[in-house]
C-alpha positions in Angstrom: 7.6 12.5 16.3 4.8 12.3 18.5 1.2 11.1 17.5 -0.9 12.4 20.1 -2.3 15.5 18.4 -0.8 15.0 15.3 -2.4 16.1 12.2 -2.5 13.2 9.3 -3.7 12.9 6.1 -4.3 9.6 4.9 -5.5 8.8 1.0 -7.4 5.4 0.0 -8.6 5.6 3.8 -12.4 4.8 2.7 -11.0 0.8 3.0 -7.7 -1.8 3.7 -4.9 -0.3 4.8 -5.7 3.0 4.3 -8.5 2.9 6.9 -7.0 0.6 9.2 -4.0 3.5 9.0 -6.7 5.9 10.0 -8.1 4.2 12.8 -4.7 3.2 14.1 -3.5 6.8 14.8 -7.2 8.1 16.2 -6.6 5.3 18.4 -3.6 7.2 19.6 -5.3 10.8 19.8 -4.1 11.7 16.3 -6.4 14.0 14.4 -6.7 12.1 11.3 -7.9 13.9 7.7 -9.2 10.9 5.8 -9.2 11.0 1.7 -10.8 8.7 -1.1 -13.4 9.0 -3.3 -16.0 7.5 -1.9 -17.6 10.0 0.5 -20.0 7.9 2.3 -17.1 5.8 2.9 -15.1 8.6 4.0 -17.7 9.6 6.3 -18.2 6.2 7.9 -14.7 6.1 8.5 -14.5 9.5 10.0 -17.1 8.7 12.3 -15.1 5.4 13.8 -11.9 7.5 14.3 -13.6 9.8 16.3 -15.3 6.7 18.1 -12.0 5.4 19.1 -11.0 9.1 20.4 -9.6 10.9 17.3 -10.2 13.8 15.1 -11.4 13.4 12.1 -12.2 14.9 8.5 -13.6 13.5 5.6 -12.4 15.0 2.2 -13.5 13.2 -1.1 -10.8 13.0 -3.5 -9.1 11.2 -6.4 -5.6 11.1 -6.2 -5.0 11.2 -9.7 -6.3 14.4 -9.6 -3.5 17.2 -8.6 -5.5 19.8 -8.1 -7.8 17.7 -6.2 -5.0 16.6 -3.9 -3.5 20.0 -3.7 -6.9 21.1 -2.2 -6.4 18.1 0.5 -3.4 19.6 1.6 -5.1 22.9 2.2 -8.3 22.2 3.5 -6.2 19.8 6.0 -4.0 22.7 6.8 -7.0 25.3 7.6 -8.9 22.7 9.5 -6.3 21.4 11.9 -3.6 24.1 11.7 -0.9 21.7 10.1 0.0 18.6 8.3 2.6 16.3 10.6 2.4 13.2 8.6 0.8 12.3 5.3 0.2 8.7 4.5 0.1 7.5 0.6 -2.4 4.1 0.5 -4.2 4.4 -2.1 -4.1 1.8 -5.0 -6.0 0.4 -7.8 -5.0 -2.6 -9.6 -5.9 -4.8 -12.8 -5.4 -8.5 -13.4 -5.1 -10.0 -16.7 -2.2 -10.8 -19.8 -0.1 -8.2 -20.3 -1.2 -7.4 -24.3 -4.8 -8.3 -23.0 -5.5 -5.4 -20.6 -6.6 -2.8 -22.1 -4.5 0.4 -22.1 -6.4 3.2 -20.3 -6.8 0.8 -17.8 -3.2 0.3 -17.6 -2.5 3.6 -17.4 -5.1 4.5 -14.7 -3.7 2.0 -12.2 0.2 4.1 -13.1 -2.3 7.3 -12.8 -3.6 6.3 -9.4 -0.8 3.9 -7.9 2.4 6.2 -9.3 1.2 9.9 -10.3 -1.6 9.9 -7.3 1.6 9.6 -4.7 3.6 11.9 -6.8 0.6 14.5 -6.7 1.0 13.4 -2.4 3.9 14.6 -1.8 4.3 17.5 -3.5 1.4 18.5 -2.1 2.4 18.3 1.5 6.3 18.8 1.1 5.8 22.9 1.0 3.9 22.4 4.5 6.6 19.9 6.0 9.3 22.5 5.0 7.6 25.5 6.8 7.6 23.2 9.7 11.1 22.1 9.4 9.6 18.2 10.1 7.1 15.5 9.3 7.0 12.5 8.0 5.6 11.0 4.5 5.0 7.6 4.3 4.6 5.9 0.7 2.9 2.4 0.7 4.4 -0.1 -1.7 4.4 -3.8 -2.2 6.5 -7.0 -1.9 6.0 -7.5 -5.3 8.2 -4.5 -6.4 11.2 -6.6 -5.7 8.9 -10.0 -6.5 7.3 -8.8 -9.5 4.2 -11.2 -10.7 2.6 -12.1 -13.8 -1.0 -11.2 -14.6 -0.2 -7.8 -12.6 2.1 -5.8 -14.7 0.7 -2.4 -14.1 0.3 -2.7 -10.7 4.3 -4.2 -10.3 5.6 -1.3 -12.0 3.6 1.1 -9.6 5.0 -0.1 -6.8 8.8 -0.5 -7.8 8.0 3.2 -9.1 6.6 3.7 -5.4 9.9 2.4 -4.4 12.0 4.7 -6.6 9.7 8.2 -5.3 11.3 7.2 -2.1 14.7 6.9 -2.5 14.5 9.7 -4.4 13.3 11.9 -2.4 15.3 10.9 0.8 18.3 12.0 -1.3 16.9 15.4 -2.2 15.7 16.6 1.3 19.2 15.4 2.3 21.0 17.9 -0.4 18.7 20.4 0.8 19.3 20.3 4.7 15.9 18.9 5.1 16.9 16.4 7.7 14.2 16.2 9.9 11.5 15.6 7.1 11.7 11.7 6.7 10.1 9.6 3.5 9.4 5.8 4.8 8.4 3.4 2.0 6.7 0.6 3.6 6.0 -2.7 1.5 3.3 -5.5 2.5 3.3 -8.9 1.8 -0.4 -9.9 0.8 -3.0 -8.2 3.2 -6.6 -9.1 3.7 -8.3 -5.8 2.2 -11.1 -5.5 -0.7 -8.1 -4.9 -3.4 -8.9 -8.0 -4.6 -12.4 -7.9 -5.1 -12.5 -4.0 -6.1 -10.0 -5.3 -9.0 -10.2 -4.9 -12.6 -9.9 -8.1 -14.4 -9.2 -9.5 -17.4 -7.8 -13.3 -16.4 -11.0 -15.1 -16.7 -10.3 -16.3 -13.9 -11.8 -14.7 -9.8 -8.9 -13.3 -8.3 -8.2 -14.2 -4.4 -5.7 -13.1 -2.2 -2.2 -15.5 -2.7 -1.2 -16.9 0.6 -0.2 -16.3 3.9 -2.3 -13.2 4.0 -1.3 -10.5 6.8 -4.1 -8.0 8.2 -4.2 -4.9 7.6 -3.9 -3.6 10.8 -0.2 -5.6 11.0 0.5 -2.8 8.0 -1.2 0.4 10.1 0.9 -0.8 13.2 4.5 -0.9 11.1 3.2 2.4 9.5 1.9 4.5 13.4 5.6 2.9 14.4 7.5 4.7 11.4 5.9 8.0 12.4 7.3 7.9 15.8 11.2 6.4 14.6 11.4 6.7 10.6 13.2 4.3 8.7 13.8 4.3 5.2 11.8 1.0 4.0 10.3 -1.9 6.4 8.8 -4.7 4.6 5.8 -6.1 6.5 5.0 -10.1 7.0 8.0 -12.2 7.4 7.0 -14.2 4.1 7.8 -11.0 2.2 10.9 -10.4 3.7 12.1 -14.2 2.9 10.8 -13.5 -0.4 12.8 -10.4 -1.1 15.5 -11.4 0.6 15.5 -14.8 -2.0 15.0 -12.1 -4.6 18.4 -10.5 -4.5 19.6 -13.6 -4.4 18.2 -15.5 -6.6 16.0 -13.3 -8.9 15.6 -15.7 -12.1 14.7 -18.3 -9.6 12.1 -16.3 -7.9 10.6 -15.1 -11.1 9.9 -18.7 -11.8 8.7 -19.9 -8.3 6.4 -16.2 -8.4 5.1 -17.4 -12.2 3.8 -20.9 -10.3 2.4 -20.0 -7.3 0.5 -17.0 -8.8 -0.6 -18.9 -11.4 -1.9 -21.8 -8.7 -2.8 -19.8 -5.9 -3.7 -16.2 -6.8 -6.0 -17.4 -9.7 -8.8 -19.8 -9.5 -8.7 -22.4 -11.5 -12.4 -23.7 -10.1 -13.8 -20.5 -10.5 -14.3 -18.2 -13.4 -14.8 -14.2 -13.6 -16.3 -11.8 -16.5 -14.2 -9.5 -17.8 -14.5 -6.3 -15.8 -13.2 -3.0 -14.8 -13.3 -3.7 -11.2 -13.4 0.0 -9.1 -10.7 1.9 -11.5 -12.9 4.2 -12.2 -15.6 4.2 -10.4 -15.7 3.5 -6.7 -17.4 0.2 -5.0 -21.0 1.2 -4.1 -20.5 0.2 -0.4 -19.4 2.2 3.0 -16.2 0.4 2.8 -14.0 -2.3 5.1 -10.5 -2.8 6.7 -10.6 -6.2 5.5 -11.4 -8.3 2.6 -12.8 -11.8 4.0 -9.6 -13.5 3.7 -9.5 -14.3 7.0 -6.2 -12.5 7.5 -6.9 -12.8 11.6 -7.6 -16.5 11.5 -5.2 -18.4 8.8 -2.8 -16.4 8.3 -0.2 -18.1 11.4 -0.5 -21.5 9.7 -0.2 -20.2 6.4 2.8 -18.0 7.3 4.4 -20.7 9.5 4.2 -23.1 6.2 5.1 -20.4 3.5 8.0 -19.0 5.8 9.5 -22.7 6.5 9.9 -23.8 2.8 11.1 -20.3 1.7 13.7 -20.5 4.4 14.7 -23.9 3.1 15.1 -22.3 -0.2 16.8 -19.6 0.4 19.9 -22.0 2.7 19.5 -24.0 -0.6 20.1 -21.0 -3.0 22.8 -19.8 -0.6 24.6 -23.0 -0.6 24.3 -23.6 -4.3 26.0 -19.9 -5.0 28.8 -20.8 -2.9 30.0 -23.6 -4.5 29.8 -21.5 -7.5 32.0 -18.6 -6.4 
């Protein structure tokens, strides 16, 4: 598919990925229909897509929402003529022990990270079929073939995100829908405000666990999938040692995952009130691609460290399973 003068809808666009999505295909003369629920967000955003030479419209919406999301669809529809590509970014998470968290806000991260991209593509899939084409991308995570403690809610969303995929790529094949394609990308740790927009119950300040990716590595992988789909691309090679040791290893990896998130996801220096975080009510500010974890500047030290002793792990898990077979 071509971008230039395609029509996209992106939600969770007011920050991260979602925006750094956005500003990647109005780079590329896209016409980009931004969603989240923060409007002046929204309307910031908007206003640099059209900088870098883009269309853009704001809509304020919760994707938990259906009927909300259904009137995304349309309103992009009437404004632009069409939907080309919609983009599924937006997340919520919590931190904390599993019987510790309390339920609602368990079930609003499955609400937002799980039933939001359900509510996605069933919204657009009626206007991809009366083109005959399109794409819908659907992000996920690393960690829904990693999973981590402290972040149950948030694992199951995205091995769920996995799942609505697969899914779906089966059906529209059934169907004869063969030129509507459903990508699943799935980031190692990106520098976004996920972190600090996060509920939490730990006690403990979350950070982001090392090497840590930017976000506009993700929007990049994700303008790429519009043009040539593929079924899932896992982004940062660190995540794709790490699920790679996964399938091969998995009791092993729950154990090294356990550790490391344990040491380097959860300050041990620095303690954190109990709080909600942004699951239900937006951060008051006009929103960022990035978090502050210096995604840009650490991240090839970091990744060249991570990637080495994972590698050497995964030859030593390798060799260890041959001379059990």
């Amino acid at each position: 598919m071509r971008v230039k003068n395609a029509v996209v809808v992106i939600t969770g666009a007011s920050s991260g990925i979602g925006r750094a999505t956005a500003l990647a295909f109005a780079g590329k003369g896209a016409s980009v229909v931004l969603a989240a629920r923060r409007k002046e967000a929204l309307e910031h955003a908007a206003r640099e897509c059209e900088s870098r030479g883009g269309r853009a419209l704001a809509v304020p919406t919760d994707v938990a929402d259906c009927a909300a999301v259904e009137e995304l669809a349309r309103r992009a529809a009437d404004h632009f003529g069409r939907i080309d590509i919609w983009v599924n970014a937006a997340a919520v998470t919590v931190f904390g022990p599993f019987q510790e968290v309390p339920l609602e806000d368990f079930h609003r991260v499955l609400d937002v990270n799980v039933r939001g991209y359900v509510h996605g593509a069933r919204a657009v899939l009626p206007y991809l079929r009366d083109k005959g084409r399109g794409v819908l991308v659907n992000v996920s995570s690393v960690v829904a073939f990693a999973p981590e403690p402290y972040a149950v809610a948030y694992t199951m969303s995205k091995s769920a995100v996995c799942a609505l995929g697969a899914g779906l790529r089966q059906e529209l094949r059934l169907a004869g829908d063969r030129k509507i394609e459903v990508c699943t990308v799935l980031p190692a740790t990106i520098d976004t405000p996920l972190f600090q927009h996060a509920a939490n119950y730990t006690g403990r300040r979350v950070r982001a666990m090392p090497p840590v990716y930017p976000p506009e590595r993700v929007a990049r992988t994700i303008v790429r999938l519009a043009r040539a789909p593929r079924a899932e691309v896992i982004v940062g090679p660190a995540g794709r040692v790490l699920c790679l040791l996964a399938r091969l290893s998995p009791r092993v990896v729950e154990r090294i995952m356990a550790s490391y998130v344990d040491r380097a996801h959860l300050s041990r220096k620095e303690p954190a009130p109990a709080s909600r975080g942004n699951l239900y009510t937006p951060a008051p500010d006009t929103g960022s691609v990035d978090g502050g974890w210096h995604g840009k500047r650490r991240t090839a030290v970091r990744r060249l460290v991570a990637v080495s002793a994972l590698g050497a792990f995964a030859v030593a898990v390798a060799g260890l399973r041959r001379r059990h077979l």
